[in-house]
C-alpha positions in Angstrom: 0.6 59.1 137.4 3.0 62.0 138.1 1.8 65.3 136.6 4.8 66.3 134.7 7.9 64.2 133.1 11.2 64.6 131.7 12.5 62.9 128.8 15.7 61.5 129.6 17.1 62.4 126.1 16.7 66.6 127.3 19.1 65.4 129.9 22.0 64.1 127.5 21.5 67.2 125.4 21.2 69.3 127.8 24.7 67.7 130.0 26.6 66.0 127.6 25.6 62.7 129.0 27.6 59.7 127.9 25.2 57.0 127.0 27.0 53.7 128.7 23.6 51.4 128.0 20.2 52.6 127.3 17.3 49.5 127.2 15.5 51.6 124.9 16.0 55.0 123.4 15.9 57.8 125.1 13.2 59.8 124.5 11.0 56.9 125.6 12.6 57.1 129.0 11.0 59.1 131.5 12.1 60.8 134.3 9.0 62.2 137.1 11.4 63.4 140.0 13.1 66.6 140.9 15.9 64.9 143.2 18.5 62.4 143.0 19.9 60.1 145.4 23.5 58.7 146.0 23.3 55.1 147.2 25.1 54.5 149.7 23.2 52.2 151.7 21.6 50.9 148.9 25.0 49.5 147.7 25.4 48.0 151.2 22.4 45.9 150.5 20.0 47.9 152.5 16.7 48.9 150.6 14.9 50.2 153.3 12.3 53.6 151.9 14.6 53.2 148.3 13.0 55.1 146.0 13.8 54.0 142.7 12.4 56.6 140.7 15.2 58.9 141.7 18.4 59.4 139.4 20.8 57.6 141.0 24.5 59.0 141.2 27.8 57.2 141.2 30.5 60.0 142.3 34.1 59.4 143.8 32.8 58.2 147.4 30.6 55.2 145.9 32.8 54.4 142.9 36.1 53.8 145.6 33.4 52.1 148.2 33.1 49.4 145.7 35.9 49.0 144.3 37.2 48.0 147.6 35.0 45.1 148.0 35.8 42.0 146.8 34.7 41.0 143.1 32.3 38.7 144.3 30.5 41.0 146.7 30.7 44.1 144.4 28.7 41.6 142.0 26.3 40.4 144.3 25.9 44.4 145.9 25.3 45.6 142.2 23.1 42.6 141.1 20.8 43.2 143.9 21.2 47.4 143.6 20.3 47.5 140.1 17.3 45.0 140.9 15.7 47.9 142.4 15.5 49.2 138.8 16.5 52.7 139.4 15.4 54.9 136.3 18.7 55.8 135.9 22.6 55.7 136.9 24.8 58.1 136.5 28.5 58.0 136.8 30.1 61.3 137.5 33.9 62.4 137.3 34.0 60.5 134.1 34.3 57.4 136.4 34.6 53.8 135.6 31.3 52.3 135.0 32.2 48.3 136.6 32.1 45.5 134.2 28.8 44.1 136.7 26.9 47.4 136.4 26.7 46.9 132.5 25.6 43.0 133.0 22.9 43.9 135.7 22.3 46.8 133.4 21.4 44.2 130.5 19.6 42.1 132.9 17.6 45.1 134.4 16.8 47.5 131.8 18.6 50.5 133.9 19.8 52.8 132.1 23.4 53.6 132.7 25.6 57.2 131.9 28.3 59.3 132.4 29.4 62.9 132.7 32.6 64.7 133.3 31.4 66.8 135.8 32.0 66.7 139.5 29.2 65.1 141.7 28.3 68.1 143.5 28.1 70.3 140.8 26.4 68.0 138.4 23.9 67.4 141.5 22.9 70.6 142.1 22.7 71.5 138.1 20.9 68.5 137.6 18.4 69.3 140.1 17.9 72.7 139.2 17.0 71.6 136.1 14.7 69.1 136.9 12.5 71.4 139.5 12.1 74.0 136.8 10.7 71.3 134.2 9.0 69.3 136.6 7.3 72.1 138.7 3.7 72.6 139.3 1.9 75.6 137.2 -0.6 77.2 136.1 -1.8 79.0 132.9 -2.8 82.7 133.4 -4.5 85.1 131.3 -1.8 88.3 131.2 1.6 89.6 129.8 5.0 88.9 131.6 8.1 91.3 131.2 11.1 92.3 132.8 11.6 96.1 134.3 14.9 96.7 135.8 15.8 93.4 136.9 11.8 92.6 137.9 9.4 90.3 137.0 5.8 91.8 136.5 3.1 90.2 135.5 0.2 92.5 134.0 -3.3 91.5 134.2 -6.9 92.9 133.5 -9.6 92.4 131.6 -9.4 91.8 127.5 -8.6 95.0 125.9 -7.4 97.4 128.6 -4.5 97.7 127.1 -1.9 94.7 128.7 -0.1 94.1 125.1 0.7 97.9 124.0 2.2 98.7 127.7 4.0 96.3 127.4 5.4 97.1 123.8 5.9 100.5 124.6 8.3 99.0 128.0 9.8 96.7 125.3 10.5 100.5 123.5 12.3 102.2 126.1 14.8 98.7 126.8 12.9 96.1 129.0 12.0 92.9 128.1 8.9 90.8 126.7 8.8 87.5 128.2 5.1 86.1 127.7 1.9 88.0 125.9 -1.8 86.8 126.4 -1.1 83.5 128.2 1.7 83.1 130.6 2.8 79.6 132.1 3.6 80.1 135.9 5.6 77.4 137.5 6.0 77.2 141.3 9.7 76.1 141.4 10.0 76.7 145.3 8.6 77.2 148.3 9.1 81.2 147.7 9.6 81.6 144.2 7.4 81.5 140.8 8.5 81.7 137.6 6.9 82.3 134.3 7.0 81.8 130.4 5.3 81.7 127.3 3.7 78.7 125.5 5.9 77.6 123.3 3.5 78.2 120.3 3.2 81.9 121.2 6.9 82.6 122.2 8.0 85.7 121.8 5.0 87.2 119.7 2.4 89.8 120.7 -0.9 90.8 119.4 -1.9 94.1 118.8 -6.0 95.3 118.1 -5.6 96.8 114.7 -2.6 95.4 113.8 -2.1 91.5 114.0 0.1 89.0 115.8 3.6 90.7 115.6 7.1 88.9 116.3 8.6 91.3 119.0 12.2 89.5 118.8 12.4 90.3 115.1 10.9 93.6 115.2 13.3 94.9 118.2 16.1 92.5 118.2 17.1 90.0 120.1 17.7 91.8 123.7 14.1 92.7 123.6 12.8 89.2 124.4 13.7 86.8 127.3 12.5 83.1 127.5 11.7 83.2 131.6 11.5 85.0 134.5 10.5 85.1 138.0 7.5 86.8 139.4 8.6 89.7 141.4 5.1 92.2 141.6 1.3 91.5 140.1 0.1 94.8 138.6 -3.8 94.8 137.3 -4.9 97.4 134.9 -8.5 98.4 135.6 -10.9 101.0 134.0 -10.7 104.2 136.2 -13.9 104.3 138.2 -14.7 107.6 139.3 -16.8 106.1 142.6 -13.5 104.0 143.6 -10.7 105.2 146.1 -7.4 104.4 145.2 -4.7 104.8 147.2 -2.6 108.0 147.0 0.3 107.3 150.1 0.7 103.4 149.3 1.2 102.5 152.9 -1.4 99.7 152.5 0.2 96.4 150.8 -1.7 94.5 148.2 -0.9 90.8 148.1 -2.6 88.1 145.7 -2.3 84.7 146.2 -0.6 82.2 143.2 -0.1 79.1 143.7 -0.1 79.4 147.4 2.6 82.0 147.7 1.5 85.7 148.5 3.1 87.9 145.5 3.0 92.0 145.7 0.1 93.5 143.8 -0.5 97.1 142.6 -4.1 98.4 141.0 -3.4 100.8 138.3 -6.5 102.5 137.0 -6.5 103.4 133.5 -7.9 106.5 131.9 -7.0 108.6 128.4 -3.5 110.1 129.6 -2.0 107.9 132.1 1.7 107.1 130.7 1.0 103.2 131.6 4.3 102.3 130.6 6.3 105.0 133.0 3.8 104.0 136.3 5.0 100.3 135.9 8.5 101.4 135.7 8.4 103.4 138.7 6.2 100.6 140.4 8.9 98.3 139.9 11.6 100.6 140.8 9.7 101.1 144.1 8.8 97.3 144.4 12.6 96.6 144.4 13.4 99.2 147.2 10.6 97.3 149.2 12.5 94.1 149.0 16.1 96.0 149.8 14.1 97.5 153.2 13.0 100.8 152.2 9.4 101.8 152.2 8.9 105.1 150.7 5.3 105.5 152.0 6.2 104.4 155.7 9.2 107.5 155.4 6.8 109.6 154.2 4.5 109.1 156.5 7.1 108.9 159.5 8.4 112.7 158.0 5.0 114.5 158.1 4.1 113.1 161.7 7.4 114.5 163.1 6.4 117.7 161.4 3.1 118.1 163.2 5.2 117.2 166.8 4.7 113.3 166.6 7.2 110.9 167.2 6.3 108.3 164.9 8.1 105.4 166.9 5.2 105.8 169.1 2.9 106.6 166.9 
């Protein structure tokens, strides 16, 4: 039993579907797959590795295939295509849905649509959609936001102070995304992507204070419902036995999900503007993925001052 599923209603909402038949209604219909197919050889009669859990699309190139055959091929094509019992057919381009796709439809229990959109647009909206619903995640103890167009995700023990950094961020213009529990979805083979739990969307708690909605308390810019996973920073007590590093010339990485994500230790003591590190973290996290390591130029200057050439170094 797949993992994760779609209700087929979120679809018609969500892309103005036309309903053309539906055996039953949709929120009973499930879909379980990220991609579609266009059936091509399927509507040859070939069935060969058909995988009818796929959303099957009817664009311009099918539609005119058919419609050159003659009626009683087309019917006998269909009859045995919609035998397969695809989970669903959509026609795009607001096409024509044939007279022996409705029968088979009855026959079958296929459901059968229709949207206005192109086929290669609707394709790729349709599957972008689908991977970020039916991805793989993860639930992890932290709090998401956005700083300057980045994605960190803060972690550390309960009570180190995760919820008021990110407050105070939320203060001076960047976003809240998720407090306390964050849902992280693996939506390709490089990138993650996180959210809140619906039940605690856009609220924060605060020791001392109480649960507190941050979208009516700053407005609605302060909040945003997703975003991808860009740096990992983890708030620790400072430990005065510890070494931390001063030159940042050695790279962090922990592992999510499989994929290797940028992490930064902060240690936290009574002074440390928390909120002004993690913007100049992220600052310096973005030059690192535009190719420009401030630590590695650093360290490059100094050796050319004491007479080394670093390229040799």
């Amino acid at each position: 039993m797949p993992a994760y599923s779609v209700k087929l209603s979120s679809l018609v909402e969500e892309f103005s579907l036309e309903p053309i038949y539906l055996p039953h209604p949709a929120e009973e219909i499930r879909i379980t797959r990220p991609d579609t197919n266009r059936p091509a050889l399927a509507l040859s009669g070939v069935f060969n590795l058909f995988e009818p859990d796929r959303i099957q699309l009817i664009g311009n190139a099918e539609h005119e295939f058919l419609s050159a055959m003659p009626a009683q091929v087309r019917r006998k094509r269909t009859f045995g295509f919609m035998a397969q019992m695809p989970v669903a057919v959509i026609f795009t381009n607001t096409l024509e849905v044939f007279t022996e796709f409705k029968e088979a439809a009855a026959i079958y229990s296929v459901p059968i649509l229709r949207t206005v959109n192109t086929t290669s647009y609707f394709t790729a909206a349709l599957i972008g959609s689908l991977s970020l619903s039916l991805a793989p995640r993860i639930t992890r103890h932290g709090v998401l936001v956005e700083v300057y167009g980045e994605g960190i995700l803060i972690t550390g023990e309960s009570g180190i102070g995760k919820s008021e950094t990110a407050i105070e961020l939320v203060k001076r213009g960047h976003r809240l995304i998720a407090d306390d529990a964050v849902d992280i979805r693996k939506v390709s083979a490089r990138s993650l992507v996180g959210r809140a739990p619906e039940a605690i969307r856009h609220y924060a708690e605060l020791r001392g204070v109480g649960v507190i909605d941050v979208r009516r308390i700053f407005g609605i810019g302060a909040v945003k419902e997703s975003e991808k996973i860009d740096l990992v920073i983890t708030l620790e007590q400072w430990d005065q036995n510890k070494f931390y590093d001063r030159m940042g010339l050695e790279s962090e990485y922990c592992e999510i999900m499989g994929l290797k994500i940028p992490m930064v230790t902060i240690p936290v003591r009574p002074g440390r503007n928390l909120a002004i590190i993690i913007e100049i973290a992220a600052m310096n996290n973005r030059q690192k993925r535009m190719g420009y390591n401030t630590a590695e130029e650093f360290n490059k200057q100094m050796l050319r001052q004491a007479g080394v050439d670093p390229d040799n170094y």
